[in-house]
Backbone as JSON, one array per atom type, in Angstrom:
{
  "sequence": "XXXXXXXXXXXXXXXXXXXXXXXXXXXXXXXXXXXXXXXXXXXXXXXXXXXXXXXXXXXXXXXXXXXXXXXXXXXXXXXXXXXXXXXXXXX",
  "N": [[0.84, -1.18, 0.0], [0.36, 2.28, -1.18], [2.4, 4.55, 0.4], [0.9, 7.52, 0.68], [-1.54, 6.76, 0.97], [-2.0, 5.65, 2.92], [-1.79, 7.6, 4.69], [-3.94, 9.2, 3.9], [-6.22, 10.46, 4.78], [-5.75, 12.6, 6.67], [-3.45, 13.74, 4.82], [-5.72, 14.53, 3.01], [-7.03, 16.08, 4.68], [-5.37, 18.23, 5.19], [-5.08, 19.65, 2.36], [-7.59, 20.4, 2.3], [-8.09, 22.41, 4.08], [-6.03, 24.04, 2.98], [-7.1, 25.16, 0.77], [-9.48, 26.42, 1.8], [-8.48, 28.48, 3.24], [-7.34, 29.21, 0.82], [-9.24, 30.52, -0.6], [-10.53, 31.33, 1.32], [-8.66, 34.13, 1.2], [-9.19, 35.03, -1.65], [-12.04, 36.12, -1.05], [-11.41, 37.74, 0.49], [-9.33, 39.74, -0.75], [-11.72, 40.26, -2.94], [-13.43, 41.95, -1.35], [-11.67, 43.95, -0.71], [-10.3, 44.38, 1.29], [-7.57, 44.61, 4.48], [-4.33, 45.19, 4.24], [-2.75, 43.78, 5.9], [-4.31, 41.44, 7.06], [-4.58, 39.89, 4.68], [-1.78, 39.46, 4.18], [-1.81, 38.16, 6.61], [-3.2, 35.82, 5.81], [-2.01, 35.06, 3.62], [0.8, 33.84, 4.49], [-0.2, 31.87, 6.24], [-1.19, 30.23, 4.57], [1.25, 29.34, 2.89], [2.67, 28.41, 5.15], [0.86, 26.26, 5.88], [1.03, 24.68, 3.42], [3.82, 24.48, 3.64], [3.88, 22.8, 5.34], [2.41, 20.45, 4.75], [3.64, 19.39, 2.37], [6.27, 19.12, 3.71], [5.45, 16.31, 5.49], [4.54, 14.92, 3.49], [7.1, 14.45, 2.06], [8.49, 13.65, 4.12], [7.4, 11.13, 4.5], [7.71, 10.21, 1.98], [10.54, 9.66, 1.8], [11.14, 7.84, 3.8], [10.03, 5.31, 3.0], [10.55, 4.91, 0.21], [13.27, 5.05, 0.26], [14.46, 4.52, 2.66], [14.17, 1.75, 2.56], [15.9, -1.87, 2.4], [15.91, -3.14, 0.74], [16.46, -1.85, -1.79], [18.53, -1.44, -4.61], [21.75, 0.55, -5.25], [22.1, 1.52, -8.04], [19.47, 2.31, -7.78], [18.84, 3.44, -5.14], [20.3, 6.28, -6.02], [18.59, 6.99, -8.05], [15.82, 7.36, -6.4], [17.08, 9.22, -5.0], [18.39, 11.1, -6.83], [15.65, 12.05, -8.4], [14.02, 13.15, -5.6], [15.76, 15.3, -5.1], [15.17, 17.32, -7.41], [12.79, 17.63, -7.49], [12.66, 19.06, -4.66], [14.67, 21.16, -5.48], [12.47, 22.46, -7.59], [10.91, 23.28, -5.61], [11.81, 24.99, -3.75], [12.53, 26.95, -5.15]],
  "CA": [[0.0, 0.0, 0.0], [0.94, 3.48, -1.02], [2.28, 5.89, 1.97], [0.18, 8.42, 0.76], [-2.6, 5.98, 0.74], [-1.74, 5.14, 4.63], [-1.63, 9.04, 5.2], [-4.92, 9.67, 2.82], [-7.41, 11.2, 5.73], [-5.08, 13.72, 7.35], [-3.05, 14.41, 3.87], [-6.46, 15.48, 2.53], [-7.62, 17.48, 5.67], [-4.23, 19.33, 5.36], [-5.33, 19.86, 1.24], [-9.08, 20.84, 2.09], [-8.08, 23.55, 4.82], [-5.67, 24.82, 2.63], [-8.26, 25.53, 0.08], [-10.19, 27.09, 2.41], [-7.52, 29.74, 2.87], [-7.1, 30.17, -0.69], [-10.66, 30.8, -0.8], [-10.42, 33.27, 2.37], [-8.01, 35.08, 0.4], [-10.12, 35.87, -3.1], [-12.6, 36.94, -0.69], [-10.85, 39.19, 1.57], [-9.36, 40.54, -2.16], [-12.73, 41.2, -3.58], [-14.12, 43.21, -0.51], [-10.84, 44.87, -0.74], [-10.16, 43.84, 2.83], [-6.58, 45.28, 4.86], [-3.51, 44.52, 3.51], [-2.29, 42.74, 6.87], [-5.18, 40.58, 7.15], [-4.57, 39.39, 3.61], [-0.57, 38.94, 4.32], [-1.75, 37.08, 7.2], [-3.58, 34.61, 5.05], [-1.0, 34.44, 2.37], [1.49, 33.38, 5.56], [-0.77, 30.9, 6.78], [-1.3, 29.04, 3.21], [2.57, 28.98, 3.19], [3.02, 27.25, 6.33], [0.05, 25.1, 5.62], [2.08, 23.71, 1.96], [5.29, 23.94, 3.92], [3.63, 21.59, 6.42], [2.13, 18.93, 3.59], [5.54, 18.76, 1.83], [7.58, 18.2, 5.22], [4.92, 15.73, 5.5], [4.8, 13.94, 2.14], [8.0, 13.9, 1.9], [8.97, 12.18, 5.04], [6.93, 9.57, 4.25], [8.84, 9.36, 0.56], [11.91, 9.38, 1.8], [11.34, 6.67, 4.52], [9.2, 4.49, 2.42], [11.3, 4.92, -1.1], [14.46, 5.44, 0.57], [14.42, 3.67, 4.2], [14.08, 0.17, 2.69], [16.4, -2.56, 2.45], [15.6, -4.19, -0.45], [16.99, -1.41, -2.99], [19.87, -1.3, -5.36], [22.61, 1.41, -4.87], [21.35, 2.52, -8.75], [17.48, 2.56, -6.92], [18.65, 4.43, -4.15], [20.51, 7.0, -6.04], [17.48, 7.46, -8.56], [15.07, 7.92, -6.21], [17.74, 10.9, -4.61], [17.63, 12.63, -7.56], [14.2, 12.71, -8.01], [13.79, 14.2, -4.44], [16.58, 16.44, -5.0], [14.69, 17.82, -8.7], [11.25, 18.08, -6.37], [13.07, 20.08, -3.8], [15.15, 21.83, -6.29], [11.9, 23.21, -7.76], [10.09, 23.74, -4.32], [12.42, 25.91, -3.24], [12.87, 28.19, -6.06]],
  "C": [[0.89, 1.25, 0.0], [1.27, 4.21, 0.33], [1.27, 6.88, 2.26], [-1.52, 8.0, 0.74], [-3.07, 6.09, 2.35], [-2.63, 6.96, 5.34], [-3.31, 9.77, 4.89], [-5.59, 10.56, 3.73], [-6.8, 12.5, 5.87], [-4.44, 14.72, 6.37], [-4.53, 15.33, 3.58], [-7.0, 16.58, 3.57], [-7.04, 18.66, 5.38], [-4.79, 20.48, 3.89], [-6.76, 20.72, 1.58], [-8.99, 22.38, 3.11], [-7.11, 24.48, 4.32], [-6.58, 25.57, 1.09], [-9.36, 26.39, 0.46], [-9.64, 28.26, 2.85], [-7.41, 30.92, 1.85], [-8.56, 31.12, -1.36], [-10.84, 32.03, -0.03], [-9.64, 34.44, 1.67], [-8.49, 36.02, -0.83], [-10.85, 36.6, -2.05], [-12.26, 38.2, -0.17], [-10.17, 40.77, 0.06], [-10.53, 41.28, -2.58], [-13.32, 42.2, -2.94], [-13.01, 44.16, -0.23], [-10.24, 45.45, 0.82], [-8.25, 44.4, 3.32], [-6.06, 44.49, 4.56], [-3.04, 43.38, 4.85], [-3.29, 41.77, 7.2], [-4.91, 39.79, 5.61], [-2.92, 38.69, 3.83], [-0.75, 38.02, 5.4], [-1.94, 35.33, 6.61], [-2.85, 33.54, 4.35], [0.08, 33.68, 3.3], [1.27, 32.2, 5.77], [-0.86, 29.94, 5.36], [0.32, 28.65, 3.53], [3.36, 28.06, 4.49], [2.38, 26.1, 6.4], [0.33, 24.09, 4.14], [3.01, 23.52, 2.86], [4.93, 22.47, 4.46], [3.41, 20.41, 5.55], [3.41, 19.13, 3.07], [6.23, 18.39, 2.88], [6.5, 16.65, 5.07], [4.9, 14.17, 4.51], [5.82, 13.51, 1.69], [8.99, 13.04, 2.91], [8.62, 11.09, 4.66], [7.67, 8.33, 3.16], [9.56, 8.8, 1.18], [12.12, 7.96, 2.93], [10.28, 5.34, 3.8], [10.08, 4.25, 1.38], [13.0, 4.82, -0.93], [15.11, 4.63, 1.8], [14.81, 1.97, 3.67], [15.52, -0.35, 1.9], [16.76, -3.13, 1.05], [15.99, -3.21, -1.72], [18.39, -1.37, -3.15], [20.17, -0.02, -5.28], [22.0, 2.25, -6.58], [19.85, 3.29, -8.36], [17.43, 3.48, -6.36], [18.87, 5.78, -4.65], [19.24, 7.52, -7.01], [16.58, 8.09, -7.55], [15.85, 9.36, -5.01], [17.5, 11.8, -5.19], [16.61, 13.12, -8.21], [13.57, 13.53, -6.66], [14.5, 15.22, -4.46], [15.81, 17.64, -6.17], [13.64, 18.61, -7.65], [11.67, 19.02, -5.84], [13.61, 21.22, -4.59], [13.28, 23.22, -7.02], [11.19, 23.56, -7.09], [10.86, 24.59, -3.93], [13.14, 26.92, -4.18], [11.62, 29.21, -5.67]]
}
């Protein structure tokens, strides 16, 4: 079974309340709402992705990465696929 399968409930909570953010945000936009109430928002989405990626990617990396049973080409593949991921998460 997938990790993110294992994780599915809580991953999506994390997904559905950050949606609900992004949503607080248009609104607070269209009523043309204070800028620090809006930077708060935008803050809070950002910590609420940071949090699902720390998240999702623990799981990778000890699920894809943790086990036993891969080859030294295996392991380094699935490095630099996490390294690419990160690479463009943190641009």
């Amino acid at each position: 079974m997938s990790h993110t399968a294992v994780s599915k409930k809580k991953l999506l909570s994390r997904v559905r309340r950050i949606k609900g953010q992004s949503v607080a945000i248009e609104l607070a936009l269209e009523k043309e709402s204070d800028c620090m109430a809006i930077l708060q928002q935008v803050a809070a989405i950002k910590g609420a992705v940071n949090g699902l990626m720390k998240e999702v990617l623990e799981d990778h990396l000890r699920e894809h990465l943790g086990g036993e049973d891969l080859t030294k080409e295996q392991r380094l593949g699935e490095v630099e696929d996490v390294i690419s991921i990160l690479k463009s998460y943190l641009k």
